[in-house]
C-alpha positions in Angstrom: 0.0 0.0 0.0 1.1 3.8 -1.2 2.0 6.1 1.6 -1.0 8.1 0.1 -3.2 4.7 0.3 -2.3 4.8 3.9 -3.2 8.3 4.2 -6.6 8.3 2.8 -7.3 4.9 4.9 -5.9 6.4 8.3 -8.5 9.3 7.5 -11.5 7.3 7.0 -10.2 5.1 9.9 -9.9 8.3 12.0 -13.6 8.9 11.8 -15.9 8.1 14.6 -19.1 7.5 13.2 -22.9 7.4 15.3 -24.5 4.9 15.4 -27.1 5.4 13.0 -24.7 6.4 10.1 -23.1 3.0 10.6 -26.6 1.8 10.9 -27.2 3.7 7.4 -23.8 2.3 5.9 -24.9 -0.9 7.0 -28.1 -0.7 4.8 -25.9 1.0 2.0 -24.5 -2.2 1.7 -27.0 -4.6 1.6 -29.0 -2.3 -1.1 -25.9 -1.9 -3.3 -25.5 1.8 -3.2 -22.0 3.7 -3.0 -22.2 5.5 0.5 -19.6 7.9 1.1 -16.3 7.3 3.2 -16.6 8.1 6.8 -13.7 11.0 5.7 -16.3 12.7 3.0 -19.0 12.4 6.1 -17.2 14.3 8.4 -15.5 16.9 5.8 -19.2 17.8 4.5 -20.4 17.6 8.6 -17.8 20.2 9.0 -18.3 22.2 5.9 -22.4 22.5 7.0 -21.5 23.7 10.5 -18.7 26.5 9.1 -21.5 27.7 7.3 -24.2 27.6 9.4 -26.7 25.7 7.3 -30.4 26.0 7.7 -31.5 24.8 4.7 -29.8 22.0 2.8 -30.4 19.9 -0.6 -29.5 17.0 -1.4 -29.5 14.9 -5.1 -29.2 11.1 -3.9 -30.5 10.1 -0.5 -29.3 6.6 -0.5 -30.2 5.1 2.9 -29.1 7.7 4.7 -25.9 7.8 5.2 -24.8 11.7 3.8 -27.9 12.8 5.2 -27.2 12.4 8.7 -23.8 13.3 8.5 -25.2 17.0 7.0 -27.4 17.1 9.5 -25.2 16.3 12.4 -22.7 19.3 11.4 -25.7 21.8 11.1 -28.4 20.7 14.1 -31.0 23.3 13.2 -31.3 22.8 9.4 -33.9 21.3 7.3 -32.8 18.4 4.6 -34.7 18.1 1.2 -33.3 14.9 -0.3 -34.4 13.9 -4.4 -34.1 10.0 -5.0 -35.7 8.1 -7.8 -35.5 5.2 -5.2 -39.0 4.8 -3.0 -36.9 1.5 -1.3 -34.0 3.0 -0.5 -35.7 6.4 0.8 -38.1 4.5 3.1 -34.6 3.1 4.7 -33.0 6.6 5.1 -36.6 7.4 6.8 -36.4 4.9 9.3 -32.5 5.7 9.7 -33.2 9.7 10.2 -35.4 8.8 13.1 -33.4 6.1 14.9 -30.5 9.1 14.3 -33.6 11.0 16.5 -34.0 13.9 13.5 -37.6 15.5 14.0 -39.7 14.4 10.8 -40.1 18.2 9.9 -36.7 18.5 9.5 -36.5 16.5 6.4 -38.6 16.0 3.0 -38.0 13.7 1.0 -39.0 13.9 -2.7 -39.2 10.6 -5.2 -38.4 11.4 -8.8 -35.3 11.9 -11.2 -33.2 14.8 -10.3 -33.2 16.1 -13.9 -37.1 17.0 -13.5 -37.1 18.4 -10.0 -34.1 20.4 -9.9 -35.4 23.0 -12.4 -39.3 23.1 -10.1 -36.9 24.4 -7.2 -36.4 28.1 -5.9 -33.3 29.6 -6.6 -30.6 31.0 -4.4 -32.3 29.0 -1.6 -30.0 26.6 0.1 -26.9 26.7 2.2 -25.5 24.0 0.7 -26.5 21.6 -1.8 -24.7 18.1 -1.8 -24.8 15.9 -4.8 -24.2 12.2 -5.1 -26.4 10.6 -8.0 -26.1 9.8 -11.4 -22.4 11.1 -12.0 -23.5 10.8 -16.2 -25.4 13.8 -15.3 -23.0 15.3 -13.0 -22.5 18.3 -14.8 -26.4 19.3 -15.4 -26.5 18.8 -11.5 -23.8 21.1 -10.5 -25.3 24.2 -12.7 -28.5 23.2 -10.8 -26.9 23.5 -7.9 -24.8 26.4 -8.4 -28.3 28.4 -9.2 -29.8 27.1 -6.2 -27.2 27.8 -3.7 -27.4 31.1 -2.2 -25.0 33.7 -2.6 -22.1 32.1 0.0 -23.2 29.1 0.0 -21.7 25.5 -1.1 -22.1 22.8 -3.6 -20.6 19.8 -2.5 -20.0 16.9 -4.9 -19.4 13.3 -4.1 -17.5 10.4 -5.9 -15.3 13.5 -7.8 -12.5 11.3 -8.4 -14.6 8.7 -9.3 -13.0 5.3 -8.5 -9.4 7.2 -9.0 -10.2 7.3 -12.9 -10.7 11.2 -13.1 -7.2 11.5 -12.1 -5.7 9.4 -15.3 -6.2 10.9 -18.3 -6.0 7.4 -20.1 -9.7 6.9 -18.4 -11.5 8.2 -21.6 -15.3 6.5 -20.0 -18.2 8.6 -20.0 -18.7 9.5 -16.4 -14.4 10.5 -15.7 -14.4 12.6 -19.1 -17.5 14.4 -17.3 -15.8 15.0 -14.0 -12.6 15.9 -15.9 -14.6 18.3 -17.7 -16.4 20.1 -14.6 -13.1 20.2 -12.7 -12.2 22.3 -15.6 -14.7 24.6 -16.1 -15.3 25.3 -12.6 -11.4 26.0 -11.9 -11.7 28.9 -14.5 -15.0 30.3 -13.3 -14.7 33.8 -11.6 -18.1 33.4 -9.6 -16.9 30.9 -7.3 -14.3 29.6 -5.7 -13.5 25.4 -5.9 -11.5 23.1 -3.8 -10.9 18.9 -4.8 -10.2 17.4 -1.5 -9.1 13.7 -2.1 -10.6 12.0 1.1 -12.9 9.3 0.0 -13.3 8.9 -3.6 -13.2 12.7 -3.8 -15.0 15.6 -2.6 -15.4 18.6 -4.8 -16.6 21.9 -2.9 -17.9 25.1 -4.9 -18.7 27.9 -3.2 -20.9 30.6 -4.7 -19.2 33.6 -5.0 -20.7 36.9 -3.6 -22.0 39.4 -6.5 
């Protein structure tokens, strides 16, 4: 193992997780969806309490697991969470309550991204964390980045995607799109971008001030 292997395992190692996130990775597993590391959990718990979140989206609830990390960084926000998945949000559900988050704190909405996203109010969350469909990763962020308020973050999952962003001799669909948004949003003046390699990546985009 790479000294940079051992790096990114002592930070996932490093993370003490509640009991219902390991509840919710638990789940993750036995549906078959990609939960994040325990290191992307904490970073975005961090990143949601720096900026004093109250109202958060999120593309891709999953069982749970990014949810109540978000939530457990920023205690008084609300959570809207797309999914295409009934299954798997009826999971998360359960999962939000064991992790004792009031039901009026999150809504959870069943339906593809690409047909919700433009329904919802711009400039209206504090951050917006997505973690579905990485084809569409692109239309998702420009979502996001009109949806987020002045200040506030977009948060990408799986950036790195399975460490084949990072070779350029990974031509597939899904790393030419994340090599491409890496891209464009490093030479945008309206916000400012960070790639933090934790996980299988965590891109952060904050919206710029006017």
């Amino acid at each position: 193992m790479s000294d940079k292997d051992l790096n990114w395992k002592f930070s996932d190692d490093s993370v003490v997780e509640s009991e219902a996130v390991i509840r919710a990775r638990q789940q993750s597993l036995e549906l078959g969806i990609d939960a994040i590391s325990p290191a992307v959990g904490a970073q975005s718990a961090v990143i949601a309490a720096a900026t004093g979140a109250r109202s958060i989206l999120e593309v891709g609830t999953g069982a749970g697991v990014s949810g109540i990390w978000l939530l457990s960084g920023a205690p008084g926000a609300t959570l809207t969470s797309i999914d295409t998945e009934v299954d798997h949000q009826q999971h998360a559900r359960a999962l939000f309550t064991e992790a004792k988050i009031p039901a009026n704190r999150v809504r959870l909405i069943t339906g593809k991204a690409a047909d919700v996203l433009p329904r919802m109010n711009e400039n209206s969350y504090d951050i917006v964390f997505i973690d579905a469909d990485p084809q569409s990763v692109i239309e998702y962020v420009e979502h996001g980045l009109r949806l987020a308020r002045p200040g506030g973050t977009v948060l990408v999952a799986h950036a790195l995607w399975r460490g084949r962003v990072a070779n350029p001799a990974q031509r597939d669909e899904v790393a030419t799109g994340f090599r491409t948004l890496l891209s464009e949003i490093s030479g945008s003046n309206a916000v400012i971008s960070a790639l933090s390699p934790v996980g299988d990546g965590l891109l952060q985009i904050t919206k710029l001030r006017a």
